[in-house]
Each structure stands twice: as C-alpha cells, then as structure tokens.
BALOBA-1460 file (C-alpha; in Angstrom, 3 decimals):
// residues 135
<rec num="1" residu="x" x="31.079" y="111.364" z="111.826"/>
<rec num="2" residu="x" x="32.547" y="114.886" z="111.098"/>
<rec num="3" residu="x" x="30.959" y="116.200" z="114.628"/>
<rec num="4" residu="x" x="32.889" y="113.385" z="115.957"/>
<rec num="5" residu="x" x="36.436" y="114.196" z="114.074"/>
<rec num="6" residu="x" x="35.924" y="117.946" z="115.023"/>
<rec num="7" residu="x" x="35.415" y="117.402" z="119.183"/>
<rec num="8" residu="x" x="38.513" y="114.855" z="118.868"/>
<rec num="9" residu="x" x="41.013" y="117.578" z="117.272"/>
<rec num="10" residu="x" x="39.359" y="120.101" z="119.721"/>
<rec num="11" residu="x" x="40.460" y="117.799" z="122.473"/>
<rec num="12" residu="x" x="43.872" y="117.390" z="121.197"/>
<rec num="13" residu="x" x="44.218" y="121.141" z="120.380"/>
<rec num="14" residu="x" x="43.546" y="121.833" z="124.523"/>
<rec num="15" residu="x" x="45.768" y="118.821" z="125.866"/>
<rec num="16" residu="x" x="48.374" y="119.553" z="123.147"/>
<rec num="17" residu="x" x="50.980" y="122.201" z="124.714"/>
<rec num="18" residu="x" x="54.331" y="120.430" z="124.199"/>
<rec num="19" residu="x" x="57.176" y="120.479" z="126.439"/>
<rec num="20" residu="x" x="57.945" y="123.546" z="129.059"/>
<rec num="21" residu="x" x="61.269" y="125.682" z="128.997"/>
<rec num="22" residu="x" x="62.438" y="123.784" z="131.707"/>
<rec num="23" residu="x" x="61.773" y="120.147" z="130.676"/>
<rec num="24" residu="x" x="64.247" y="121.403" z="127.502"/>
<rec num="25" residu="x" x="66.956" y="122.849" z="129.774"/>
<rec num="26" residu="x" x="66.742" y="119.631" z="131.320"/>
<rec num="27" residu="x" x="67.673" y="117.810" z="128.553"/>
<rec num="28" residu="x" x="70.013" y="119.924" z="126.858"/>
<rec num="29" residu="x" x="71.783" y="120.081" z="130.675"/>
<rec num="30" residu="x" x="72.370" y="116.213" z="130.120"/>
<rec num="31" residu="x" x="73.623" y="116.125" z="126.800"/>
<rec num="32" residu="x" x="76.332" y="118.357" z="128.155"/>
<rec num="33" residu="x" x="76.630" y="116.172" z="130.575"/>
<rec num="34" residu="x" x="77.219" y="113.265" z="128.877"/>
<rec num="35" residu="x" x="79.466" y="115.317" z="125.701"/>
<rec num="36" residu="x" x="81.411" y="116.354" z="128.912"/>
<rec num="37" residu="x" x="82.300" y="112.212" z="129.955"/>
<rec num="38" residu="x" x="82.295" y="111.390" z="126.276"/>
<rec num="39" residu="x" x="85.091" y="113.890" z="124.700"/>
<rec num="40" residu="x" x="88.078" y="113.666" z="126.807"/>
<rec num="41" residu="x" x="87.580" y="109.582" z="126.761"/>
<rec num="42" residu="x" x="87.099" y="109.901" z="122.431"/>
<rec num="43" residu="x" x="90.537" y="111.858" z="122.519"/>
<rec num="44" residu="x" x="92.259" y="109.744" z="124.490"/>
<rec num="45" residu="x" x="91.258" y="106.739" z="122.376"/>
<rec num="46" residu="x" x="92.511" y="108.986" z="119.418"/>
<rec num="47" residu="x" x="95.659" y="109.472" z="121.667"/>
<rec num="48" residu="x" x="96.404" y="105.574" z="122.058"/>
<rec num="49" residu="x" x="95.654" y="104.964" z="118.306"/>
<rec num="50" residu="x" x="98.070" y="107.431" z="116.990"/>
<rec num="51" residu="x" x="100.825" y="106.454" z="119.720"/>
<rec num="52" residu="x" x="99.987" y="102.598" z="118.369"/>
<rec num="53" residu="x" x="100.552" y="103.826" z="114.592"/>
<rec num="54" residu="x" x="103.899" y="105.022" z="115.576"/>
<rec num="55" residu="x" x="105.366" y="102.089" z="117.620"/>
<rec num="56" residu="x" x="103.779" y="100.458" z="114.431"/>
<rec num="57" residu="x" x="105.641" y="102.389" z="111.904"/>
<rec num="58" residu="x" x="109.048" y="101.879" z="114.102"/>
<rec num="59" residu="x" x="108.143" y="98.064" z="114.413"/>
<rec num="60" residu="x" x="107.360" y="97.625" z="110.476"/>
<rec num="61" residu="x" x="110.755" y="99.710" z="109.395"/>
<rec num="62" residu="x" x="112.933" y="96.570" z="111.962"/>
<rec num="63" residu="x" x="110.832" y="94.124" z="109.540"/>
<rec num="64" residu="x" x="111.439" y="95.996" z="106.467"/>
<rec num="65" residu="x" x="115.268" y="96.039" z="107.109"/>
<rec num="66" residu="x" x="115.273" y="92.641" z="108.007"/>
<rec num="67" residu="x" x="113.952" y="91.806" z="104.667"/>
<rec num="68" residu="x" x="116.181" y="94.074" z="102.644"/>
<rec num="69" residu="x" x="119.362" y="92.716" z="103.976"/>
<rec num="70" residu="x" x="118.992" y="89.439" z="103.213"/>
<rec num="71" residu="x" x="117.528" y="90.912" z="99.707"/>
<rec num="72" residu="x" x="120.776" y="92.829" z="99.479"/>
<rec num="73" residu="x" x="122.919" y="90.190" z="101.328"/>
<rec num="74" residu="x" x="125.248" y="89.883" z="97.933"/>
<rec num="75" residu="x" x="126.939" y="93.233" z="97.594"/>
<rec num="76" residu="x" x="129.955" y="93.344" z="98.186"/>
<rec num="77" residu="x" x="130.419" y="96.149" z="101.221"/>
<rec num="78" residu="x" x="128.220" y="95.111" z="104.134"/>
<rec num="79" residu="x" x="128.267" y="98.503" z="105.744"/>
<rec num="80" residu="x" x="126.522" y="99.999" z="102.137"/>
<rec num="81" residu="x" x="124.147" y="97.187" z="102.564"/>
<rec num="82" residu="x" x="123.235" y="98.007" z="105.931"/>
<rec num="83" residu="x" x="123.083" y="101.720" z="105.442"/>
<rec num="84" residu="x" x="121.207" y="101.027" z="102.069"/>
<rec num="85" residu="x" x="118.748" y="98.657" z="103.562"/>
<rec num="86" residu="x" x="118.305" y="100.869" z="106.853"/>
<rec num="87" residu="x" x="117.260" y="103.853" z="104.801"/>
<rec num="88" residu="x" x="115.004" y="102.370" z="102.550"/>
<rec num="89" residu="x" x="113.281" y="100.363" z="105.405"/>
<rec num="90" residu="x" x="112.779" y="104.214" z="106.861"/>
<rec num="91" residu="x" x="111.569" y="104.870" z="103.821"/>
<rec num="92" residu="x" x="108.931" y="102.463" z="103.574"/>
<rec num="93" residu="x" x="107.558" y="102.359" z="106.916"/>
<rec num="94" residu="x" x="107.328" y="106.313" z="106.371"/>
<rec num="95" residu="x" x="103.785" y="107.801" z="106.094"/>
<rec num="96" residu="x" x="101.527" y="111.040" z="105.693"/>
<rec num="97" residu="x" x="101.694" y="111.973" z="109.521"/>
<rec num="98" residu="x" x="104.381" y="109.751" z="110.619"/>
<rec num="99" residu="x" x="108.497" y="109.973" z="110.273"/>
<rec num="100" residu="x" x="110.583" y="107.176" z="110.620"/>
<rec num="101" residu="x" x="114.112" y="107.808" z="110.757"/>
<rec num="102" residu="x" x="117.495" y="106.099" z="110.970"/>
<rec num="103" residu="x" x="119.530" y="107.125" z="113.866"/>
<rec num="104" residu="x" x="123.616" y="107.216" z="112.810"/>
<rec num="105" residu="x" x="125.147" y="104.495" z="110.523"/>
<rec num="106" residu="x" x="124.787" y="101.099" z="111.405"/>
<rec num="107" residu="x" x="128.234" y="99.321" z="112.152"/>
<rec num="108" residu="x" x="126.705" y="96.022" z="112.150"/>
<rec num="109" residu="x" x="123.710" y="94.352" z="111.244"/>
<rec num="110" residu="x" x="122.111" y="94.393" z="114.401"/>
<rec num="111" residu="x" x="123.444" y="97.882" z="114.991"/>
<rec num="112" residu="x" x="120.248" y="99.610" z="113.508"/>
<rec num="113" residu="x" x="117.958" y="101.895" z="115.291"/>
<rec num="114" residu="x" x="114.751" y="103.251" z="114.031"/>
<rec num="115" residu="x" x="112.895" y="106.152" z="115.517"/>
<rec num="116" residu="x" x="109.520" y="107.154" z="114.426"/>
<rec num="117" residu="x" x="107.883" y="110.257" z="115.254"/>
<rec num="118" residu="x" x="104.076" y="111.344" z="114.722"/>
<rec num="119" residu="x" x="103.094" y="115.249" z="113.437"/>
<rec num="120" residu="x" x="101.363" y="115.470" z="116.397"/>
<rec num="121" residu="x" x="103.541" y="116.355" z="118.746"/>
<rec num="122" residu="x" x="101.806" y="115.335" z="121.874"/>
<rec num="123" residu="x" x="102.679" y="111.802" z="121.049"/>
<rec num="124" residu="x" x="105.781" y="110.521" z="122.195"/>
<rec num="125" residu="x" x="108.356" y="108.588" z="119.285"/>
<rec num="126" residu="x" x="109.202" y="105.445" z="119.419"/>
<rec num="127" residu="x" x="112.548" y="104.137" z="118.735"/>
<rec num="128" residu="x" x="113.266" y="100.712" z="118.294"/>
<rec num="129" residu="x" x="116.678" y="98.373" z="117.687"/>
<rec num="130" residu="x" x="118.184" y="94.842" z="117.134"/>
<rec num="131" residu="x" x="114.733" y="93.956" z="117.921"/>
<rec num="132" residu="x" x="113.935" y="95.284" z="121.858"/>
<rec num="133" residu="x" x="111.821" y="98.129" z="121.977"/>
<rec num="134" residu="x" x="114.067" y="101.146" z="123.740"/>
<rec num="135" residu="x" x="111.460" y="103.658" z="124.763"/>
C-alpha cells in the first residue's frame, strides 16, 4: 500500500510542471484585453448616471416649487412667494456633488428657471423651466 502511494506521488512529481512563461503572458495579454473594452464602457455608464442625477436634481427642484407655492399660496406678495418658494425648491433639490440654482427673479409663476450643475465638470447642467426641459 505505501509502495503504491510512493510510485503515484513520484508520477505526479514528473508530470507536475505547471504552466510555461508564455501560457501566463497569454493570459495576462487578455485580461488587458478585456480591462481595455471594459473601462472606457464602465466610465461612460458613470458618465450617463451622473448626467441623469443632474437633469434629476433640476427636474425635482420644478416639483419642489410647485409644491411650495401652493404651500405658500396665502402671503400676501406673490413675487416674495415665488422668489421664496424658488429658492427653497433650489435648496432642496441641492446635494453633495450637485448645485441647483435659481436663475434671476421669477416675475410670474411660471417664470422660474432652475439650473443644476454637477462637481464634475465634464457633465453638462441642466436647466429646466415652466416645465419644458431647455437644454
């Protein structure tokens, strides 16, 4: 029985050389291969998700103010109410890496325009008013 345990690990000893300098280039030259399809398609993904956040962010601010002026619908000056609820709306739909801002004073209701901007300045803003995406 041991005779028999001691030829088989001799025989696997001899066959046993594991893999040649070129069988690993190979596969090392097809990992970079495939990290070389698989990076610029993972940023652009990244890309589209931020650029989605901020036409998000503009999108939620329009909602927001919507909200707030019926909310604030009994003061008495209209044009504090729309200012007041445009800002705040900003405000709220503001985040860590994202800016939403309020372009001018509103005149009217429906004379709000939100622009939202992302840190990362490869993404374009997004500005948004009386409910038809601008850009």
């Amino acid at each position: 029985m041991i005779d028999a345990l001691v030829r088989r690990q001799n025989e696997l000893k001899k066959d046993d050389r594991g893999f040649s300098l070129i069988e690993l280039l190979v596969v090392v030259l097809i990992i970079g291969v495939l990290a070389a399809i698989a990076i610029p398609v993972y940023i652009g993904t990244v890309n589209a998700a931020k650029a989605s956040a901020v036409e998000a962010a503009a999108t939620t601010a329009k909602a927001t103010y919507t909200a707030l002026v019926f909310e604030y619908e009994s003061d008495s000056d209209p044009t504090t109410t729309w200012s007041q609820a445009a800002t705040e709306a900003a405000g709220k739909a503001t985040s860590a890496d994202i800016s939403v801002v309020v372009a001018g004073t509103p005149a009217t209701a429906d004379d709000v325009e939100f622009t939202a901007t992302h840190d990362d300045t490869a993404i374009a803003p997004f500005t948004t008013s009386t409910g038809a995406p601008t850009s």
